[in-house]
Biopython code that builds the backbone (N, CA, C, O; Angstrom):
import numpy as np
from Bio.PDB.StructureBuilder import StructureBuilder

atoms = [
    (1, "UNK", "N", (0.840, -1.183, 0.000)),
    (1, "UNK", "CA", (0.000, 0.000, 0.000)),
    (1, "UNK", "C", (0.887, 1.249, 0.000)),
    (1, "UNK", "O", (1.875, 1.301, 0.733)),
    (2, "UNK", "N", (0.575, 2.169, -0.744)),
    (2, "UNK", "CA", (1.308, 3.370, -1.279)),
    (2, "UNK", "C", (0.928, 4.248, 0.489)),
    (2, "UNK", "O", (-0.129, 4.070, 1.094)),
    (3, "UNK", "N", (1.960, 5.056, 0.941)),
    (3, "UNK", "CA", (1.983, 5.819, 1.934)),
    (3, "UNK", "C", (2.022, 7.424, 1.058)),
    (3, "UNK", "O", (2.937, 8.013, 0.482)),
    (4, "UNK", "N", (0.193, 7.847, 1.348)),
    (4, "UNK", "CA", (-0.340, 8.821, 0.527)),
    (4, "UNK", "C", (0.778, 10.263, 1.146)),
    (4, "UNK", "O", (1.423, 11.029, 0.431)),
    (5, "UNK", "N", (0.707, 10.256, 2.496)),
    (5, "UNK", "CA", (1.261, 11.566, 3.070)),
    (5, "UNK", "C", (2.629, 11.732, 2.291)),
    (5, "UNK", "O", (2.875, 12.613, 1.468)),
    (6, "UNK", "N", (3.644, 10.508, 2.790)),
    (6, "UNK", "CA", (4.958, 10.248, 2.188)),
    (6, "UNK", "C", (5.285, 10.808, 1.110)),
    (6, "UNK", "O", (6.304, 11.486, 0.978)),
    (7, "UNK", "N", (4.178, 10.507, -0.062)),
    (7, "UNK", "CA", (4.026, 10.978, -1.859)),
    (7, "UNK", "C", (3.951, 12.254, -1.722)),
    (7, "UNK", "O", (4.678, 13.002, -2.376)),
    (8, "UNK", "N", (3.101, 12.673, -0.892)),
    (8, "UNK", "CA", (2.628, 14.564, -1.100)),
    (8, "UNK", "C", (3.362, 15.190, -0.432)),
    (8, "UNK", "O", (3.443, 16.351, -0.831)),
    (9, "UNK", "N", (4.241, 14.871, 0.831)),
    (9, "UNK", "CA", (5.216, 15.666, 1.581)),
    (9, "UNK", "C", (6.491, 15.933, 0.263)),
    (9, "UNK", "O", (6.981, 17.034, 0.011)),
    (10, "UNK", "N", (6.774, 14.871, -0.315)),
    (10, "UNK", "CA", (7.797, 14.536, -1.247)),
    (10, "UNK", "C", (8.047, 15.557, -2.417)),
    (10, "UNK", "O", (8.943, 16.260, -2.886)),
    (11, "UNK", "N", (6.524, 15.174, -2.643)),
    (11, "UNK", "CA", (6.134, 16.124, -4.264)),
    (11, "UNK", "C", (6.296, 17.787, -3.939)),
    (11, "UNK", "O", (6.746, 18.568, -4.777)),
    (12, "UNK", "N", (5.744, 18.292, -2.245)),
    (12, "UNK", "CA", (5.844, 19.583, -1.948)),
    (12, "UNK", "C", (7.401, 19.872, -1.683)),
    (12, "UNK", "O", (7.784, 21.034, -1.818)),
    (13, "UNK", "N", (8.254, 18.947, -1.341)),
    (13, "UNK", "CA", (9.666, 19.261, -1.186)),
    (13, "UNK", "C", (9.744, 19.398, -2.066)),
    (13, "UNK", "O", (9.731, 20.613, -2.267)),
    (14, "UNK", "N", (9.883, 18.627, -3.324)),
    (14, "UNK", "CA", (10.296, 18.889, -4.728)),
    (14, "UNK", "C", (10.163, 19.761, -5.541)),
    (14, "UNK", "O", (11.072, 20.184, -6.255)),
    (15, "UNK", "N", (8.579, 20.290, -5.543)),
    (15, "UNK", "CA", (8.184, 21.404, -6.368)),
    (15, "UNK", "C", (7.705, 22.379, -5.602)),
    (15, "UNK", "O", (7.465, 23.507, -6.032)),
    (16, "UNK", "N", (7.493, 21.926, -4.133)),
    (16, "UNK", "CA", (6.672, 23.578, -3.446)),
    (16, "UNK", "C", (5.973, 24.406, -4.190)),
    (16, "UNK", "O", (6.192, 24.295, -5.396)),
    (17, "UNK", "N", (5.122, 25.283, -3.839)),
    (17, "UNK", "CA", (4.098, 26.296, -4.060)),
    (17, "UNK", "C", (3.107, 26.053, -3.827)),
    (17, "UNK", "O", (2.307, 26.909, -4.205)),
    (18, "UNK", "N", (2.562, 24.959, -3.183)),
    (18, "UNK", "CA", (1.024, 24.181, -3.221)),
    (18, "UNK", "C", (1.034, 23.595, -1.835)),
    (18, "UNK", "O", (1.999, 23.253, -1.151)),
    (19, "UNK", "N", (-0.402, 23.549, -1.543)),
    (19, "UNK", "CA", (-0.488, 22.754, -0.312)),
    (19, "UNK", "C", (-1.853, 22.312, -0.951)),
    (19, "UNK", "O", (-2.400, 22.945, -1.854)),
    (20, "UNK", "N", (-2.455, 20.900, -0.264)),
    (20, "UNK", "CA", (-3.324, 20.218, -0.562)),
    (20, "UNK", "C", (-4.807, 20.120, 0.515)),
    (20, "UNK", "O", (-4.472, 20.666, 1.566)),
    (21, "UNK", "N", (-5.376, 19.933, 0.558)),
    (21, "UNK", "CA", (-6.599, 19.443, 0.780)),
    (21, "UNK", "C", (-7.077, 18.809, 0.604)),
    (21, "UNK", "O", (-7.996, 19.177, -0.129)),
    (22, "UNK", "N", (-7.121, 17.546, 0.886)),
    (22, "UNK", "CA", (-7.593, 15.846, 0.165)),
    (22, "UNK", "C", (-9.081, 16.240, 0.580)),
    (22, "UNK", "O", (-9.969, 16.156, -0.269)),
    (23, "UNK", "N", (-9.304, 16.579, 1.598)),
    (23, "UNK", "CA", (-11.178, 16.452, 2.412)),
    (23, "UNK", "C", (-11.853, 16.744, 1.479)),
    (23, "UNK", "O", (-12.521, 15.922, 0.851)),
    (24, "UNK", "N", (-11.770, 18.502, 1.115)),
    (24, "UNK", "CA", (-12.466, 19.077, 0.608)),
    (24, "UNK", "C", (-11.610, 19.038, -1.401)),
    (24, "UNK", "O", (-11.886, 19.884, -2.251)),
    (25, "UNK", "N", (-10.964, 18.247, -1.551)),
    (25, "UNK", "CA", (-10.218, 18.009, -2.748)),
    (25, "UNK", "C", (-10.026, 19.499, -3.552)),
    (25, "UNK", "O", (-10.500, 19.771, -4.655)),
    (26, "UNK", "N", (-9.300, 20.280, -2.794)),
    (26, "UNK", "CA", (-8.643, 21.606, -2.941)),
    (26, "UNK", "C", (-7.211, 21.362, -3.022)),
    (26, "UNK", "O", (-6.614, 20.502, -2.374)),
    (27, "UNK", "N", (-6.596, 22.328, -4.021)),
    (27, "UNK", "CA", (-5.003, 22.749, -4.255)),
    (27, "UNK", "C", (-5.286, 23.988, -3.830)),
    (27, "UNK", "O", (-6.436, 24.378, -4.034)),
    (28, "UNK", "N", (-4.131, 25.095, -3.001)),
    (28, "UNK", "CA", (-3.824, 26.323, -3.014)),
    (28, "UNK", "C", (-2.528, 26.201, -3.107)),
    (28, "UNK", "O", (-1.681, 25.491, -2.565)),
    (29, "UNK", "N", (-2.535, 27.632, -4.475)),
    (29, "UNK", "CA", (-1.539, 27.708, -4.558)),
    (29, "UNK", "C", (-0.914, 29.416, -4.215)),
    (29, "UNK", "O", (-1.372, 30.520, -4.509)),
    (30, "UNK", "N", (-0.010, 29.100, -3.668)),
    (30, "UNK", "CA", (0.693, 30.638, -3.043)),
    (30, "UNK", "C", (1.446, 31.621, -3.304)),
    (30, "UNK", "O", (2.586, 31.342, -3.674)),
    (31, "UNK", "N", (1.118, 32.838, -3.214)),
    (31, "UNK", "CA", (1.277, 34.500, -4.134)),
    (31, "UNK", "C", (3.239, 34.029, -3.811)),
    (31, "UNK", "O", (3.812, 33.793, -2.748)),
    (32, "UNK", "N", (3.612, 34.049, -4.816)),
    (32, "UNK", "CA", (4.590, 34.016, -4.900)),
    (32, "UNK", "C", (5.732, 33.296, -5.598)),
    (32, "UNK", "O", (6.845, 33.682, -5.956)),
    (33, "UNK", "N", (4.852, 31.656, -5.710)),
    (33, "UNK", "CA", (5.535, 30.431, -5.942)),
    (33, "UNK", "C", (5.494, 30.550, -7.708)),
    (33, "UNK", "O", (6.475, 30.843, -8.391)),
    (34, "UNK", "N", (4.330, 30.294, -8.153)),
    (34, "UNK", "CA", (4.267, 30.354, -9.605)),
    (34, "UNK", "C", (3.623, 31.190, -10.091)),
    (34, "UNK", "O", (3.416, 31.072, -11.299)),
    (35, "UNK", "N", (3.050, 32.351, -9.387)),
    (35, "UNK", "CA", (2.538, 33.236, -9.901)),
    (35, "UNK", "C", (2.919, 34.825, -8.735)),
    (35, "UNK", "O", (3.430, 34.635, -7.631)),
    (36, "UNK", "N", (2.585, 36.216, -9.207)),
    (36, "UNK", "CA", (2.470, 36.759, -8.075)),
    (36, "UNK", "C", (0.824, 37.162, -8.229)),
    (36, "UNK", "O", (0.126, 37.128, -9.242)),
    (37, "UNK", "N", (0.395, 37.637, -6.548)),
    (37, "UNK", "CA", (-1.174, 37.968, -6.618)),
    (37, "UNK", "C", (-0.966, 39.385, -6.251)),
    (37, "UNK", "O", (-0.317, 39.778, -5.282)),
    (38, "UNK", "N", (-1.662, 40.204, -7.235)),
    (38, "UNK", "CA", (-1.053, 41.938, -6.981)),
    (38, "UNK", "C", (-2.921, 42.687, -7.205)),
    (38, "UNK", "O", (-3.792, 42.526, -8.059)),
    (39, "UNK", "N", (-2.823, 43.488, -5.960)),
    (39, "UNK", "CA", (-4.544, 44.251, -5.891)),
    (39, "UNK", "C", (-4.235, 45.688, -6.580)),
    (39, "UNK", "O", (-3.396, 46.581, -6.468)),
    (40, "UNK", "N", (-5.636, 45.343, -7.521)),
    (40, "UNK", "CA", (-5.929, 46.503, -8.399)),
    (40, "UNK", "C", (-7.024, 47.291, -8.071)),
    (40, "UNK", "O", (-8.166, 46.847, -8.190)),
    (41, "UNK", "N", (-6.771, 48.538, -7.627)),
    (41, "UNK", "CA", (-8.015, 49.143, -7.629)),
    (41, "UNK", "C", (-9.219, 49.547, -8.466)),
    (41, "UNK", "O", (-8.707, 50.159, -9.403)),
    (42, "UNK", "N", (-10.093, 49.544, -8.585)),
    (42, "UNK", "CA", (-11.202, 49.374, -9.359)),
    (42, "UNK", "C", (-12.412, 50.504, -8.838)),
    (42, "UNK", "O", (-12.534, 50.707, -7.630)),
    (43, "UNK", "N", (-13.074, 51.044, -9.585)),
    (43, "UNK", "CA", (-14.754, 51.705, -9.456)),
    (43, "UNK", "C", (-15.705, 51.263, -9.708)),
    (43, "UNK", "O", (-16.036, 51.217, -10.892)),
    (44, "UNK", "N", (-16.609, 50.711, -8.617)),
    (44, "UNK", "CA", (-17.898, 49.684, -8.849)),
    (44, "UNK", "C", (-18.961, 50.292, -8.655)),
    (44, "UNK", "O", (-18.873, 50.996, -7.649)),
    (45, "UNK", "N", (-20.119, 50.360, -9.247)),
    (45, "UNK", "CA", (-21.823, 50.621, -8.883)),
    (45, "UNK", "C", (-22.076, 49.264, -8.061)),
    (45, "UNK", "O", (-21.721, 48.100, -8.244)),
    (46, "UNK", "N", (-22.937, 49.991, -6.952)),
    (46, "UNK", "CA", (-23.935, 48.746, -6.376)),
    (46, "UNK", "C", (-25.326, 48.722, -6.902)),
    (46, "UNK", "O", (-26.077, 49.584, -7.357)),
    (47, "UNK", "N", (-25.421, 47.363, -6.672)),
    (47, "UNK", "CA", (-26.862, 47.121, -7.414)),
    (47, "UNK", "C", (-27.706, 47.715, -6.490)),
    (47, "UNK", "O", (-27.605, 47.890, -5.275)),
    (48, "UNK", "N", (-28.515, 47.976, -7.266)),
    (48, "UNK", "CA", (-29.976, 49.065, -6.425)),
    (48, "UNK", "C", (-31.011, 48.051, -6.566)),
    (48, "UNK", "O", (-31.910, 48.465, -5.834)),
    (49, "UNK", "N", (-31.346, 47.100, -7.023)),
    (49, "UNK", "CA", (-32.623, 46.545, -7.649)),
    (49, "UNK", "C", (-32.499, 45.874, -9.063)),
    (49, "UNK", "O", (-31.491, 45.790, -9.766)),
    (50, "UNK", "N", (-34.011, 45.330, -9.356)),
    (50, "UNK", "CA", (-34.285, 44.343, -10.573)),
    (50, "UNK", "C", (-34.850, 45.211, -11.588)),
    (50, "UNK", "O", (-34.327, 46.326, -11.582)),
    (51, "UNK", "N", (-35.650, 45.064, -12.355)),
    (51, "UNK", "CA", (-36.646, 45.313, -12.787)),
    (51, "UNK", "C", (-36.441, 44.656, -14.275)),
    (51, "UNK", "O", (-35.553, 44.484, -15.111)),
    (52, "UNK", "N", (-38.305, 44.313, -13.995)),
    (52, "UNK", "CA", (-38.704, 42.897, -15.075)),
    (52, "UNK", "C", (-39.340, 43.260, -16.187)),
    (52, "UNK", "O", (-40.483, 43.704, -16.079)),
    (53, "UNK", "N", (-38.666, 43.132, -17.598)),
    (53, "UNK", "CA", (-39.054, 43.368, -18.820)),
    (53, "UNK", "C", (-40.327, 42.581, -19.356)),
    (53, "UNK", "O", (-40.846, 41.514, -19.027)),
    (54, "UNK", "N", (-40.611, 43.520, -20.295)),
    (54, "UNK", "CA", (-41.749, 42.402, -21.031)),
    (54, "UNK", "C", (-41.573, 41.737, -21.714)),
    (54, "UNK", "O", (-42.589, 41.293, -22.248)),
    (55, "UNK", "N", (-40.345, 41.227, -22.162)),
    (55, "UNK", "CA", (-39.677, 39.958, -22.648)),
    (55, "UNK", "C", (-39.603, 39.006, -22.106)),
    (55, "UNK", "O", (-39.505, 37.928, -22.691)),
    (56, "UNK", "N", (-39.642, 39.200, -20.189)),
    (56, "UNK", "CA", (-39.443, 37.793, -19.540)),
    (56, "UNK", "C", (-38.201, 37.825, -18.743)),
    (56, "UNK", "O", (-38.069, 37.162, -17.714)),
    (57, "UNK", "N", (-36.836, 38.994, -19.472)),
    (57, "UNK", "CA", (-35.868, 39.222, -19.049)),
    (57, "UNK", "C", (-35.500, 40.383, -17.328)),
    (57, "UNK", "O", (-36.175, 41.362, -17.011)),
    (58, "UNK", "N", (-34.885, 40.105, -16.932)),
    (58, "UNK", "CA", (-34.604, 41.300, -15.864)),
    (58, "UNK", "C", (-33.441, 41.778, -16.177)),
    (58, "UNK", "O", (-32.440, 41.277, -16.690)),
    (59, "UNK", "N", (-33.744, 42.966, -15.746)),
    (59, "UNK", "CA", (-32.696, 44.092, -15.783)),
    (59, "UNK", "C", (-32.002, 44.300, -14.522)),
    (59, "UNK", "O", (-32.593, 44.195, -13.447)),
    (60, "UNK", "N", (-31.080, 44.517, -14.591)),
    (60, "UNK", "CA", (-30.486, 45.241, -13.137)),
    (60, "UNK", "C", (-30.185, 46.132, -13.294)),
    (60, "UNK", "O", (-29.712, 46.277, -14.421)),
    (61, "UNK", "N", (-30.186, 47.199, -12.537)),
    (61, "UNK", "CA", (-30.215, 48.569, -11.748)),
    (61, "UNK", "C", (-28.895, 48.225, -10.929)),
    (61, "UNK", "O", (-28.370, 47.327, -10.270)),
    (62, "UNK", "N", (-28.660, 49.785, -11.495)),
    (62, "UNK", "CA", (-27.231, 49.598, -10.638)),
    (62, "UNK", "C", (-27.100, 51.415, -10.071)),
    (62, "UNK", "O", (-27.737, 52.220, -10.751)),
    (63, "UNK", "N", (-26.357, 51.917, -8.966)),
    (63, "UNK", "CA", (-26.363, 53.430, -8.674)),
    (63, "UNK", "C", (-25.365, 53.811, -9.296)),
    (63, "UNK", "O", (-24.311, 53.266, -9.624)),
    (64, "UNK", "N", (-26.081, 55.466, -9.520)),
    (64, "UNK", "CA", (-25.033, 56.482, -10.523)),
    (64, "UNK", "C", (-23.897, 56.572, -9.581)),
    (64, "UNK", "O", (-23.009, 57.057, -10.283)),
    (65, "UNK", "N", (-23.375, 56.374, -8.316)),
    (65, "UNK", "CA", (-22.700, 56.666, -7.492)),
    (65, "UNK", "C", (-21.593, 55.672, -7.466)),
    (65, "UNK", "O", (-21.896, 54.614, -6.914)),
    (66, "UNK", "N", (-20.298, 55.766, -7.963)),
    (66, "UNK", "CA", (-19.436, 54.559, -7.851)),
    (66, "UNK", "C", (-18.699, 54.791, -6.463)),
    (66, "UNK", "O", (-18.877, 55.834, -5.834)),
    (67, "UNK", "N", (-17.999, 53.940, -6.084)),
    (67, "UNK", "CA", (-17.178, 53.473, -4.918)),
    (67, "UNK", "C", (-16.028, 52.560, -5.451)),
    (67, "UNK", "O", (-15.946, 51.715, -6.343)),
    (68, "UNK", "N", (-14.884, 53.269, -4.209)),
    (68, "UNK", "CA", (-13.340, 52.238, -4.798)),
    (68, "UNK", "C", (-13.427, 50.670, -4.412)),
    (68, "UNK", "O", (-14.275, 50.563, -3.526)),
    (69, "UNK", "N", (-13.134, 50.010, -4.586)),
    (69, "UNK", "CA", (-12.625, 48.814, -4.520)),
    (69, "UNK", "C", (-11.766, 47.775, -5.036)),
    (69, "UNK", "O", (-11.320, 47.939, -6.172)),
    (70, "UNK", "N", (-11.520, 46.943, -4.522)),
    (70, "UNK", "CA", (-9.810, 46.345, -5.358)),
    (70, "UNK", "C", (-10.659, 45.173, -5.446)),
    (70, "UNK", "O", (-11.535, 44.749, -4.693)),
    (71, "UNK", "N", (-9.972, 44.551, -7.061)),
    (71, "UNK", "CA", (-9.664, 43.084, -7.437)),
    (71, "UNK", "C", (-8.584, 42.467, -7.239)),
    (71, "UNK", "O", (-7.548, 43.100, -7.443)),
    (72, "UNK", "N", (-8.509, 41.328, -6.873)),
    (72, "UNK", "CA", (-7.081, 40.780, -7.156)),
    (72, "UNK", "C", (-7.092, 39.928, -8.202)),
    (72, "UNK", "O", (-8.102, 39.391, -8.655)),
    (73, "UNK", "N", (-5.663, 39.755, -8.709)),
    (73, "UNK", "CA", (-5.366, 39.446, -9.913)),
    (73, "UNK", "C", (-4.397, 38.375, -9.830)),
    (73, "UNK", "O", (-3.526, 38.802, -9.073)),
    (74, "UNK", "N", (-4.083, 37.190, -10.214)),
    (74, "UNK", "CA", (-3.022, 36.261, -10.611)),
    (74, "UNK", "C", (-2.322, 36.776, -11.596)),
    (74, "UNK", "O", (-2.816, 37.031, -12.694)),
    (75, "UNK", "N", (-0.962, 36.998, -11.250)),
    (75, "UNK", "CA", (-0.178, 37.590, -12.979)),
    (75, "UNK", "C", (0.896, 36.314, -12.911)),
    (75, "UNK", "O", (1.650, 35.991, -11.993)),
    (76, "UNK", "N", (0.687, 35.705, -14.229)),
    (76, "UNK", "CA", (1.685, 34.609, -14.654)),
    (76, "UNK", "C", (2.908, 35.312, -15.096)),
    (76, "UNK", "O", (2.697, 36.488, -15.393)),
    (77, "UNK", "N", (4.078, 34.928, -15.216)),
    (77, "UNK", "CA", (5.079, 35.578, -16.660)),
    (77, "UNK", "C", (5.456, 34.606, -17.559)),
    (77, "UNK", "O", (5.978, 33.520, -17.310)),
    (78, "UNK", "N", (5.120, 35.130, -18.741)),
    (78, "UNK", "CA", (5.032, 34.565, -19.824)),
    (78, "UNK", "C", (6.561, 33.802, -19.938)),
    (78, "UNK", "O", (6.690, 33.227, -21.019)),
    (79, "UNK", "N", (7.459, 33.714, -19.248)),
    (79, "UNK", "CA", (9.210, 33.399, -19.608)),
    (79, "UNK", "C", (9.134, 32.037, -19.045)),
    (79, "UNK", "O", (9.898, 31.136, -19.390)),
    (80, "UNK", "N", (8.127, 31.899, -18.106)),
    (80, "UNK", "CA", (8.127, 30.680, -17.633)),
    (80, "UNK", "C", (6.605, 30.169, -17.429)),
    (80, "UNK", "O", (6.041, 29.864, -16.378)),
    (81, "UNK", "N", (6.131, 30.170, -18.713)),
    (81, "UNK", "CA", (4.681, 29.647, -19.050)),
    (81, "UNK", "C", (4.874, 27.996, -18.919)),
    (81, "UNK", "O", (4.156, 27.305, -18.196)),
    (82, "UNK", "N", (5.975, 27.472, -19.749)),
    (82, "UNK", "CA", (6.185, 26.331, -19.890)),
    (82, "UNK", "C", (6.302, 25.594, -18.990)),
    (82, "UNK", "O", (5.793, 24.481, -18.853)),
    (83, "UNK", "N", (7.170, 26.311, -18.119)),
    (83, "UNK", "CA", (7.759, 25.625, -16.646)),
    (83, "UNK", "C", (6.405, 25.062, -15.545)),
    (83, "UNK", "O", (6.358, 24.032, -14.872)),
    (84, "UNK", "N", (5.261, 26.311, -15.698)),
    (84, "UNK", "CA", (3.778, 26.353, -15.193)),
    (84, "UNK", "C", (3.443, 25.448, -15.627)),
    (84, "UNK", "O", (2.906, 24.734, -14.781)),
    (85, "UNK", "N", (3.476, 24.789, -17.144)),
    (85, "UNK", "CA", (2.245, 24.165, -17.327)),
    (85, "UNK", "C", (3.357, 22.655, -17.611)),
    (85, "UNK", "O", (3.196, 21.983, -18.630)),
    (86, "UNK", "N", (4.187, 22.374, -16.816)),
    (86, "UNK", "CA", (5.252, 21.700, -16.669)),
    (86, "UNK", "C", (4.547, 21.443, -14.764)),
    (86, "UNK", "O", (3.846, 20.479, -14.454)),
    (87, "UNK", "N", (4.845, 22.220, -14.078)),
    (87, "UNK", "CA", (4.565, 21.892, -12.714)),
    (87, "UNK", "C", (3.190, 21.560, -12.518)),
    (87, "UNK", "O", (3.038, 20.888, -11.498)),
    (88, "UNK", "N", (1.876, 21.857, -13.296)),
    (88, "UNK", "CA", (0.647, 21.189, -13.288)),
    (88, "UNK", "C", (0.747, 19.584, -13.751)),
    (88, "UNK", "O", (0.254, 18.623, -13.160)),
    (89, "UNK", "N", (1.245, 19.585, -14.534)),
    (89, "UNK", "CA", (1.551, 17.982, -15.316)),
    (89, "UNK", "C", (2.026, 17.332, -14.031)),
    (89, "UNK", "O", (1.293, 16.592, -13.376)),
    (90, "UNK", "N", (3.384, 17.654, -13.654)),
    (90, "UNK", "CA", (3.322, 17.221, -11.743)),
    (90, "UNK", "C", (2.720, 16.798, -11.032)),
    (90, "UNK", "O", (2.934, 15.744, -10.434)),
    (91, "UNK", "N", (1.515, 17.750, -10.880)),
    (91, "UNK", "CA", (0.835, 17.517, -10.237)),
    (91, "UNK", "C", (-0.252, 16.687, -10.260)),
    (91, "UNK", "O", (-0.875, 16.126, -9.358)),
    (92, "UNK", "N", (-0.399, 16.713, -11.729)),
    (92, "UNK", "CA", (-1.971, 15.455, -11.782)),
    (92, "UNK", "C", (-1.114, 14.472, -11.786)),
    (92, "UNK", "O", (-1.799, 13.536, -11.373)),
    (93, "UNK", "N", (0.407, 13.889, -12.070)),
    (93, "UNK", "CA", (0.389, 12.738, -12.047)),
    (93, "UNK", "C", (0.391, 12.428, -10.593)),
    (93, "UNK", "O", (-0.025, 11.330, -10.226)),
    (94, "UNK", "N", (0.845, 13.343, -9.695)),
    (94, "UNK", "CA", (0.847, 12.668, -8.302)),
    (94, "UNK", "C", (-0.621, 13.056, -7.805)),
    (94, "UNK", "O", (-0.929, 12.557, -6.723)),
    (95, "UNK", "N", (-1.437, 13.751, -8.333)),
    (95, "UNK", "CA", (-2.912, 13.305, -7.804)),
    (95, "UNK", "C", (-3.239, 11.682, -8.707)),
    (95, "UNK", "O", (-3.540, 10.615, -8.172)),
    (96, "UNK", "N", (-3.104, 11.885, -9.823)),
    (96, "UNK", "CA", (-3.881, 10.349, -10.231)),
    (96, "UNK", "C", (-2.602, 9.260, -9.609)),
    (96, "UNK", "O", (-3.271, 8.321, -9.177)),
    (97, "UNK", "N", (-1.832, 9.083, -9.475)),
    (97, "UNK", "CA", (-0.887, 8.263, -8.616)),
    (97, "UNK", "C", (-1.829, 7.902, -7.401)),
    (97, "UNK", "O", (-2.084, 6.707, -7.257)),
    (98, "UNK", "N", (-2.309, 8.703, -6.615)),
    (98, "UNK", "CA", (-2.694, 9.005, -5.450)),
    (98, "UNK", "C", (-4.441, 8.600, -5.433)),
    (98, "UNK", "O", (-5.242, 8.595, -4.498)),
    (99, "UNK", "N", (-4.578, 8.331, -6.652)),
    (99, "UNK", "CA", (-6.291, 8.007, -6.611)),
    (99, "UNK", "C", (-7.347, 9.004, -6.911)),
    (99, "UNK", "O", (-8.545, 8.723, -6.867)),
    (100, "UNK", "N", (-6.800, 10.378, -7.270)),
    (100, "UNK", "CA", (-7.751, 11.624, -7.430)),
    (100, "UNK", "C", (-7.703, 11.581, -9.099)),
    (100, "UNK", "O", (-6.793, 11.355, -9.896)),
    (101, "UNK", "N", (-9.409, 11.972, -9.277)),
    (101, "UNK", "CA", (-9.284, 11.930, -10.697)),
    (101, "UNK", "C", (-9.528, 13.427, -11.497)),
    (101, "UNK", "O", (-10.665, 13.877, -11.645)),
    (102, "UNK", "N", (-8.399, 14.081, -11.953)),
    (102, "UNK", "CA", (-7.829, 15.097, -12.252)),
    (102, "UNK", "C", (-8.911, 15.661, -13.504)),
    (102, "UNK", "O", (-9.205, 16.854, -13.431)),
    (103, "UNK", "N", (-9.580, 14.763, -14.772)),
    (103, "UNK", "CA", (-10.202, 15.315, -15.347)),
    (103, "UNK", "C", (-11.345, 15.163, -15.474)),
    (103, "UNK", "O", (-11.670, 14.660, -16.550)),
    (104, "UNK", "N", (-12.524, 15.520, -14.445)),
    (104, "UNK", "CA", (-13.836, 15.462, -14.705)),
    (104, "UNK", "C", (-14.048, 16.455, -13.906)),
    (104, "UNK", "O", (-13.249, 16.848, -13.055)),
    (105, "UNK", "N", (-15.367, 17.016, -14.181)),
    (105, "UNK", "CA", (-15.925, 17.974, -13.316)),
    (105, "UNK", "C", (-16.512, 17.205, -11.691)),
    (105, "UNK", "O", (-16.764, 16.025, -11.450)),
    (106, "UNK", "N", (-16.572, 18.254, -10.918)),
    (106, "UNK", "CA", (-17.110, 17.665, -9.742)),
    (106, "UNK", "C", (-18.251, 18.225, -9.509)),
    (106, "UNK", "O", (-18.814, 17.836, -8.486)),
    (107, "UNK", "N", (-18.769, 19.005, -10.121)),
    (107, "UNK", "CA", (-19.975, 19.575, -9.303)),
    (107, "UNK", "C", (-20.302, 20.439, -8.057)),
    (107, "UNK", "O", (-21.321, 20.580, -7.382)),
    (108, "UNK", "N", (-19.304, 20.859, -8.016)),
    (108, "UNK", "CA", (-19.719, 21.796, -7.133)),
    (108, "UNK", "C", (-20.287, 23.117, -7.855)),
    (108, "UNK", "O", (-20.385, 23.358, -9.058)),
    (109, "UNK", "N", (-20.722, 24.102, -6.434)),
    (109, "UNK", "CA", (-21.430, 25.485, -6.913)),
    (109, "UNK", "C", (-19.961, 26.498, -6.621)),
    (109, "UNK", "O", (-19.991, 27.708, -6.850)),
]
sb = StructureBuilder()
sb.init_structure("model")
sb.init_model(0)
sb.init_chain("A")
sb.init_seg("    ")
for serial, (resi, resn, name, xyz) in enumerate(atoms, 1):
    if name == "N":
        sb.init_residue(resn, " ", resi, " ")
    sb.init_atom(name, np.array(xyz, "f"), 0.0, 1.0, " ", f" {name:<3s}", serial, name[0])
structure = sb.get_structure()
């Protein structure tokens, strides 16, 4: 029997940037490792309300009044795109190694 922890302690020595979540079958991966995460400020309307067309469609209403707020953003660099989609390949083989099946949807919301 394969010693699951053993494999994933291994794989994070090796490639780091990721930590796992078997429970809830989550990867995070961390501002720094293969990507950086950098906040952009932004100007948003809040929604005020619906209102229902005679098509069937709704509209949303939004206020003339904007407000600041930040997005955050994942920025890849393109110099080491390959290397990225090199360390994902990594990774599904040591999830499907491990019994997780890497290409189907799961269904969640």
């Amino acid at each position: 029997m394969i010693d699951k922890k053993k494999i994933v302690e291994q794989w994070i020595k090796d490639n780091g940037a990721a930590s796992f979540d078997f429970k809830k079958k989550d990867i995070w991966l961390w501002d720094g490792g293969l990507f950086s995460v950098e906040k952009e400020p932004v100007m948003r309307s809040k929604v005020i309300g619906h209102k229902k067309l005679p098509n069937g469609m709704t509209e949303v209403l939004f206020s003339k009044k904007k407000y600041k707020d930040f997005d955050l953003k994942a920025v890849f660099w393109m110099e080491e795109l390959d290397e990225t989609i090199n360390y994902f390949q990594r990774m599904k083989k040591m999830l499907n190694k491990l019994g997780y099946k890497t290409g189907h949807k799961h269904g969640r919301k």
